[in-house]
ZAMARGU-4260 file (C-alpha; in steps of 0.2 Angstrom, whole numbers, plus 5000, padded with zeros to 4 digits):
<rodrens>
0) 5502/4238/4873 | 5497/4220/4879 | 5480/4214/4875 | 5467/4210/4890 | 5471/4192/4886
5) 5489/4192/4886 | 5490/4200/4902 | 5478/4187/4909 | 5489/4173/4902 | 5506/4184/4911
10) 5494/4185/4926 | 5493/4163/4925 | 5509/4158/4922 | 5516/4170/4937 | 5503/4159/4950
15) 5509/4143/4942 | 5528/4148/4944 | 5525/4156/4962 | 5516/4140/4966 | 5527/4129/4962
20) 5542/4138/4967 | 5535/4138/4984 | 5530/4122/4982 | 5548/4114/4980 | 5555/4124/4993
25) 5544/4117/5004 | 5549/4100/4998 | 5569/4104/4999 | 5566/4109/5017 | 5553/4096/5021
30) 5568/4083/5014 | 5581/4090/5026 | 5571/4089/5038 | 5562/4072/5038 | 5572/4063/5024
35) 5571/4059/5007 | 5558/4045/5006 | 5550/4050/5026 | 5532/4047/5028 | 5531/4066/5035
40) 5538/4073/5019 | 5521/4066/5012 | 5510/4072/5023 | 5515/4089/5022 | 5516/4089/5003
45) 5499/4084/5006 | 5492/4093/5017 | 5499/4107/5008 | 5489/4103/4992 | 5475/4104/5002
50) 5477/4120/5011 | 5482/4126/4993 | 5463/4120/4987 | 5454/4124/5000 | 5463/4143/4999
55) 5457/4144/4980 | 5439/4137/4982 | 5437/4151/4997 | 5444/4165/4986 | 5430/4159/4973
60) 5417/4157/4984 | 5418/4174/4989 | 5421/4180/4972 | 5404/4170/4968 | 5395/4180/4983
65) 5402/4195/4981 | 5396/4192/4963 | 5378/4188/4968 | 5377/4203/4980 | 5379/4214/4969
70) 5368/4206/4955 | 5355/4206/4970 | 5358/4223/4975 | 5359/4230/4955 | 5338/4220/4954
75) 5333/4228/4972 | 5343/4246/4963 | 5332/4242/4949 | 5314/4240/4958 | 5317/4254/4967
80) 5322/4265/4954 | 5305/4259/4946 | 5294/4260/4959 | 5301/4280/4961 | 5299/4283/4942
85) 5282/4278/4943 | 5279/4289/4959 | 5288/4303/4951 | 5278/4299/4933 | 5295/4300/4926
90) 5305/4289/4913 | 5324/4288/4915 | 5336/4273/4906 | 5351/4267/4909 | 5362/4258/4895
95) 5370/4242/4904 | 5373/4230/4890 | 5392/4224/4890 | 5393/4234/4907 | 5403/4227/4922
100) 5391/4223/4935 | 5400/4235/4948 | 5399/4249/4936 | 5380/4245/4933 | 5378/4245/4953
105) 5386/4262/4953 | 5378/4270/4937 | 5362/4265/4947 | 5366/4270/4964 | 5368/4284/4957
110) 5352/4286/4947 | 5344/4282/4962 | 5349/4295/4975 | 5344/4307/4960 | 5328/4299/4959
115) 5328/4303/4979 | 5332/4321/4980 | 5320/4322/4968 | 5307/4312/4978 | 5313/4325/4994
120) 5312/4342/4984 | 5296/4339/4978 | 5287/4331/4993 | 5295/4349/5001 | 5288/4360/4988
125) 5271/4352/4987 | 5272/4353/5007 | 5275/4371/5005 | 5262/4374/4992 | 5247/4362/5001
130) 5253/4375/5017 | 5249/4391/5008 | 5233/4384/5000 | 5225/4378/5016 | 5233/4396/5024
135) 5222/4404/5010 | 5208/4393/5010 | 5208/4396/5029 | 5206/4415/5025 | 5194/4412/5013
140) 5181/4401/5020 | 5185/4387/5005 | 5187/4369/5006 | 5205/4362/5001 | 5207/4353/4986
145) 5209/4335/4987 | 5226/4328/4993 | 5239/4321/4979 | 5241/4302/4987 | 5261/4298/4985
150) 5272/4311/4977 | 5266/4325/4965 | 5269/4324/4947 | 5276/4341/4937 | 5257/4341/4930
155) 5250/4343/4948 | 5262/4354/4954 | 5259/4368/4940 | 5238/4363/4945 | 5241/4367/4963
160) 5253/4381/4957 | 5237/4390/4945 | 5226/4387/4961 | 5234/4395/4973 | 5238/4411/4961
165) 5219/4411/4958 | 5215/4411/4979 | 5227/4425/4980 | 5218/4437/4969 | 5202/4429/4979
170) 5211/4436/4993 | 5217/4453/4986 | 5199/4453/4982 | 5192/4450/4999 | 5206/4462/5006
175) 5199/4476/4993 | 5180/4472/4997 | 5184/4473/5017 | 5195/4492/5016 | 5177/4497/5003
180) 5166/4491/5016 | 5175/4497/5031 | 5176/4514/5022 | 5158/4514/5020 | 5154/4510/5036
185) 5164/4524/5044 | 5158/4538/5030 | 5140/4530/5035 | 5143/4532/5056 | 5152/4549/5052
190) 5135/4554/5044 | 5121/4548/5057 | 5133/4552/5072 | 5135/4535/5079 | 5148/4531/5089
195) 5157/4516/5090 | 5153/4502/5103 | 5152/4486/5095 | 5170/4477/5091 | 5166/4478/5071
200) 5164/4496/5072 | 5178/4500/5079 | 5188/4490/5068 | 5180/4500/5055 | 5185/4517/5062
205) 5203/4511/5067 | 5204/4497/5056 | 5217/4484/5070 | 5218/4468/5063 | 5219/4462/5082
210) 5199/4464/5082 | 5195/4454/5064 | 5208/4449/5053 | 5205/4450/5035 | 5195/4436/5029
215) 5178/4431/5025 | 5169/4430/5043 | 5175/4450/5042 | 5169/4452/5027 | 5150/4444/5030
220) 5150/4456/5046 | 5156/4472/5038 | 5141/4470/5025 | 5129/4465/5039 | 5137/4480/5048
225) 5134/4490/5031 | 5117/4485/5029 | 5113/4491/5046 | 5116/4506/5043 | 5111/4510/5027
230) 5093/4504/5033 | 5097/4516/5049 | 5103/4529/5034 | 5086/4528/5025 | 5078/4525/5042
235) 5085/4542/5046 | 5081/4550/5028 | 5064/4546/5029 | 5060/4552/5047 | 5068/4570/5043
240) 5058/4571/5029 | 5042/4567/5037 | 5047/4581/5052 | 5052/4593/5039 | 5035/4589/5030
245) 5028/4591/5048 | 5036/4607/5051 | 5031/4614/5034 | 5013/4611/5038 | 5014/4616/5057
250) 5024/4634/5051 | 5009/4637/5039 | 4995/4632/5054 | 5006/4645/5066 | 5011/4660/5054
255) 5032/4654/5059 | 5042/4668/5051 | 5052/4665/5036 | 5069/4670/5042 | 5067/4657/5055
260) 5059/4643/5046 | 5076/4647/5035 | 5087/4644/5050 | 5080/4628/5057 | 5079/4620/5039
265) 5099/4631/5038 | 5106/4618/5053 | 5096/4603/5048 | 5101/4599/5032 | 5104/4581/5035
270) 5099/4567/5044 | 5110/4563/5057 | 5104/4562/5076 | 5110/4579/5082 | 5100/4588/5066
275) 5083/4574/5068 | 5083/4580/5088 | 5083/4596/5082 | 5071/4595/5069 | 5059/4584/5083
280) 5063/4601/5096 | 5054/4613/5083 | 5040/4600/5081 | 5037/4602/5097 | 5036/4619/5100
285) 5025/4623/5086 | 5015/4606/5093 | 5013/4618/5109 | 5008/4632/5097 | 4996/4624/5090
290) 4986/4620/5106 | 4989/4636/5114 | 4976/4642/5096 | 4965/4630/5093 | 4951/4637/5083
295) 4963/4645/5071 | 4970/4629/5067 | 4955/4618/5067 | 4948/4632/5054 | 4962/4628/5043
300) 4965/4610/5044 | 4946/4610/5036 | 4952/4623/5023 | 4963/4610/5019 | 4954/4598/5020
305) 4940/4603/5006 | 4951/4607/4995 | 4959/4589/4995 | 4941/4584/4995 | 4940/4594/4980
310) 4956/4585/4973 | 4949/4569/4977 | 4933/4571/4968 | 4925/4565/4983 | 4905/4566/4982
315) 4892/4575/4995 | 4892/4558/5002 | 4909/4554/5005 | 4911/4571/5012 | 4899/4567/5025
320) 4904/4551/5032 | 4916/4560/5041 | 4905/4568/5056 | 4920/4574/5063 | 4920/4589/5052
325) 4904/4598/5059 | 4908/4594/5079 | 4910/4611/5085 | 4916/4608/5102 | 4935/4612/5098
330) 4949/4603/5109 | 4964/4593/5104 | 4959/4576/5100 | 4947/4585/5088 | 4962/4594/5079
335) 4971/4579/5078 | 4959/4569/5069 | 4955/4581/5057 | 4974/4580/5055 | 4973/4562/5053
340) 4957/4564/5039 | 4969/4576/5032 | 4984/4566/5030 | 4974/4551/5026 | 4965/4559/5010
345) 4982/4570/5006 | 4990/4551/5005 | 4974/4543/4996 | 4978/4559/4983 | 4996/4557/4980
350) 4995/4538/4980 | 4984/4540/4966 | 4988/4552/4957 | 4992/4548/4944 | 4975/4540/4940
355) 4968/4557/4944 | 4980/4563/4931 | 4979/4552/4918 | 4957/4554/4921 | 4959/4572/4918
360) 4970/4572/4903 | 4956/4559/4894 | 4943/4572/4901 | 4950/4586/4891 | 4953/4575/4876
365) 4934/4569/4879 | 4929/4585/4878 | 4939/4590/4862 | 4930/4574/4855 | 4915/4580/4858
370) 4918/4597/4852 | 4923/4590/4836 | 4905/4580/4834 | 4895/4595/4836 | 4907/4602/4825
375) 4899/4590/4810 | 4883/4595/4812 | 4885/4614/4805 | 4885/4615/4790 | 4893/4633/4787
380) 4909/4625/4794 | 4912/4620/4775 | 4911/4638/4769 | 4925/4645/4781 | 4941/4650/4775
385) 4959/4646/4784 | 4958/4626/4782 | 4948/4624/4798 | 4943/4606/4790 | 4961/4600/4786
390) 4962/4606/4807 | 4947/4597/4813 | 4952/4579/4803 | 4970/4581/4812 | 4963/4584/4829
395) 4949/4571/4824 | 4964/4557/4817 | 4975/4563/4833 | 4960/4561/4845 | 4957/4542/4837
400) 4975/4537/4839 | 4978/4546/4855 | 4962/4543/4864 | 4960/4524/4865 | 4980/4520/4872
405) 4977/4531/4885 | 4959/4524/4891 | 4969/4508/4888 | 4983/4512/4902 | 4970/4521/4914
410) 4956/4504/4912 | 4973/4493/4918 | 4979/4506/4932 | 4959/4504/4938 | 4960/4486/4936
415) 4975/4486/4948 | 4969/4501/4962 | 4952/4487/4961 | 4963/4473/4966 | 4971/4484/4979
420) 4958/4494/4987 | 4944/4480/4984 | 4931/4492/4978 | 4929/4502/4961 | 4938/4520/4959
425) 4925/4535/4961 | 4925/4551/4955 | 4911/4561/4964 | 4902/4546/4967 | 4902/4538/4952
430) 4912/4522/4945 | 4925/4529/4934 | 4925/4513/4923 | 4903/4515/4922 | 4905/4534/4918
435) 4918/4529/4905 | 4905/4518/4898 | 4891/4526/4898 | 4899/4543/4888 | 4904/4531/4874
440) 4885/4525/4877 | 4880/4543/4874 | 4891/4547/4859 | 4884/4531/4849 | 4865/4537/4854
445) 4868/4553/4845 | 4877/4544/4831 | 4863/4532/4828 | 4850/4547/4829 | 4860/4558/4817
450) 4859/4547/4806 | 4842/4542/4807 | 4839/4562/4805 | 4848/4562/4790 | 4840/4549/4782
455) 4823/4556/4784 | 4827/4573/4780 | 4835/4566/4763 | 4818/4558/4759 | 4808/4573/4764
460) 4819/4585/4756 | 4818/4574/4739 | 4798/4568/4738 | 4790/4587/4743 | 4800/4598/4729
465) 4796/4587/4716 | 4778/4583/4722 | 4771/4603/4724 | 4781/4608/4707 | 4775/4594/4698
470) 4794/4595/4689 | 4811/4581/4693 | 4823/4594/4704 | 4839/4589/4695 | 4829/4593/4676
475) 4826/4610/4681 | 4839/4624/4679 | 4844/4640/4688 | 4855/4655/4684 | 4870/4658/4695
480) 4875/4671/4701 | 4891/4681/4692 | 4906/4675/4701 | 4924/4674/4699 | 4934/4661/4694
485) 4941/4660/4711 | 4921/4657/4719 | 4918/4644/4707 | 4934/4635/4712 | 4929/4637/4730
490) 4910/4629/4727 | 4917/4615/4717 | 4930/4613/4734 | 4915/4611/4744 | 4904/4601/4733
495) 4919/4587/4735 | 4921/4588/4755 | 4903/4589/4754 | 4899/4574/4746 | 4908/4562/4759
500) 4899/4572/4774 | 4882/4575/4780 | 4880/4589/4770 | 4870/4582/4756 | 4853/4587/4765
505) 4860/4605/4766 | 4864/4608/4747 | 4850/4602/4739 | 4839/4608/4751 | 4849/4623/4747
510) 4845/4622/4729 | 4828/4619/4730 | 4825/4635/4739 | 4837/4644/4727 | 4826/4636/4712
515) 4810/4641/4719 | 4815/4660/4721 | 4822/4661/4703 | 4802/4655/4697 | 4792/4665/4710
520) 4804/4680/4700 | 4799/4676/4682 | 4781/4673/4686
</rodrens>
């Protein structure tokens, strides 16, 4: 097979030989027709030459601008080509060394209309993805995230791809929220008995997304919807509790029998508008009841009225300042202040009471206390069987531990009823914080004089023996008694819880006595 340079050098010779063949037929006919040595026969020879250059230089011209066209359109093929990698954040080569310049131009024309689609596909895609975000950002009341300028990369395509994934769980979210709270709603109207008049209520009871469509302005008015009637709910709760606390009362003031107190309370079991008229009907009739028996009534409303009174710990003086209880001219607006006295301490009582409690539990304790003071002073108590003293220090150690927390916690719940109620709490009268006080005052008076009492009878109880027998009291002897083992066991026993007690007065006054019989007897 011929080389590339041979068929060039093939390709050369055949012009040449065309050329000149054509050349010297021109010159035969040129000769025949103007003569051999005719002017004309030069001319055209000449003229041919020139035609002939002319003809060449043309065919290279073009080959020269067809030549730089391409090399200008290979430089614009490689700008653009750039200018979309870098928009595409991609990196692409092409090997052109030793390349024709047309196969270069088409290797990238070709890279470039790849380069293109890619350009087109992912501006659609990212289209398509910037439509359902705002769609979904739309739904759910969010700002859209800031718009890629030029085209995508991969890298923010897979970003805006994770974010719209995350607003549609927001979305199945929201649509979950919306059914629990439309549910809610309904169960909450089903129970009150209301019926449906504003638009968001009925799209709770039918749910027609032609009303609200499922997004976040539904949502905010389901809840203010649902916190509507939740507050109607407890609204509802708390005024059929108060007539059913109203009825109890009225019943009792009117003797209502039982079998129909169980009826009414039977068909009002709830608190939905239908049962709460109900419930208001009975009030009313046993309102009309009570008015047709007025002194019967009035008589018991004061019953119950002293034996809150009672409750309280109200004094004589508290008692008295309302006048209203002795007016003996009997008519309505009188039983309806009494009612009102009545409720009003009955309120006073149960919003306190847990003062009232916790006073009467350290009054009992207060009490043991004391108890196991007076206990100390008798002196037999040492001589009784059954551990009564082992009992005594475990109340005593349980009364020391228990006793103080809990004056404690009641001192702080007076503290706060003071910052309430502006004034002090009074139990008959008295400042429960002063009373407090002044029994702890009490008990460290008798302290303080027991001991003084001790101390003198221990001096008396020493100087006079040893003054009238003229003898020490601890050189003298006495016989004891025969006894058994058992009884000298149980002497020494109290000898030793003696010794840390206030009993010292009592055993050797004891033995002074016993030591005095046993000489009167010898003399």
């Amino acid at each position: 097979m011929a080389s590339q340079a041979e068929i060039w050098i093939d390709m050369e010779e055949e012009v040449i030989k065309t050329a000149k063949a054509v050349y010297e037929k021109l010159q035969t006919n040129w000769e025949e027709l103007y003569g051999n040595q005719s002017e004309e026969v030069l001319k055209r020879s000449r003229s041919f030459i020139e035609n002939m250059k002319e003809y060449l230089f043309n065919l290279e011209r073009e080959s020269d601008n067809e030549k730089t066209a391409m090399i200008s359109n290979i430089e614009e093929l490689l700008a653009k080509i750039q200018k979309l990698q870098k928009e595409l954040h991609i990196k692409e080569s092409i090997d052109m060394e030793f390349e024709p310049l047309a196969e270069v131009n088409n290797k990238l024309y070709n890279m470039f209309s790849s380069h293109m689609r890619l350009k087109r596909e992912r501006q659609a895609e990212y289209k398509k993805l910037r439509d359902e975000e705002e769609e979904l950002c739309k739904l759910l009341r969010l700002q859209l995230a800031p718009e890629v300028k030029g085209v995508a990369s991969q890298a923010e395509m897979n970003n805006l791809e994770e974010l719209i994934e995350e607003l549609k769980e927001q979305k199945a979210e929201m649509e979950n929220s919306i059914d629990d709270l439309r549910n809610k709603c309904t169960e909450l109207m089903n129970e009150l008995g209301v019926s449906p008049l504003l638009s968001i209520e009925k799209f709770c009871i039918s749910g027609n997304t032609t009303l609200f469509s499922y997004d976040r302005d539904t949502e905010k008015e389901l809840k203010k919807l649902l916190e509507k009637m939740l507050n109607q709910q407890q609204s509802a709760i708390e005024e059929a509790n108060q007539l059913r606390s109203k009825l109890s009362v009225l019943w009792d003031r009117v003797t209502v029998p039982h079998h129909i107190r169980d009826e009414v309370l039977s068909n009002c079991r709830g608190h939905s508008k239908h049962e709460i008229a109900q419930l208001r009907n009975e009030v009313n009739r046993c309102e009309e009841l009570k008015r047709a028996n007025l002194k019967i009534y009035v008589s018991k409303v004061k019953e119950e009225l002293q034996s809150w009174w009672d409750k309280c710990c109200f004094s004589d003086v508290q008692r008295a300042s309302f006048r209203h209880f002795h007016e003996t001219r009997l008519t309505e607006d009188l039983l309806e202040i009494l009612e009102m006295e009545l409720e009003k301490v009955r309120g006073f009582y149960m919003k306190y009471e847990h003062i009232y409690q916790m006073n009467e539990e350290r009054r009992i304790m207060f009490e043991k206390f004391r108890e196991l003071e007076e206990s100390a002073k008798d002196s037999n108590r040492l001589f009784n069987r059954g551990c009564l003293l082992l009992k005594e220090e475990k109340a005593r150690k349980k009364l020391q531990r228990e006793m103080p927390a809990l004056e404690t916690k009641l001192k702080a719940k007076l503290d706060e009823f003071e910052a309430t109620e502006g004034e002090p709490f009074l139990i008959f009268g008295k400042d429960l914080r002063l009373e407090m006080e002044e029994e702890w005052q009490e008990v460290h008076q008798n302290r303080d004089a027991k001991k003084t009492a001790r101390k003198v009878a221990k001096t008396v109880g020493v100087a006079q023996p040893a003054a009238n027998m003229g003898t020490p009291l601890m050189m003298r002897k006495r016989k004891l008694p025969p006894s058994s083992s058992s009884s000298r066991t149980n002497v020494s026993k109290v000898c030793k819880v003696a010794s840390n007690t206030s009993i010292h007065t009592y055993s050797l006054s004891s033995c002074s006595t016993d030591k005095s019989a046993a000489s009167s007897k010898k003399l």
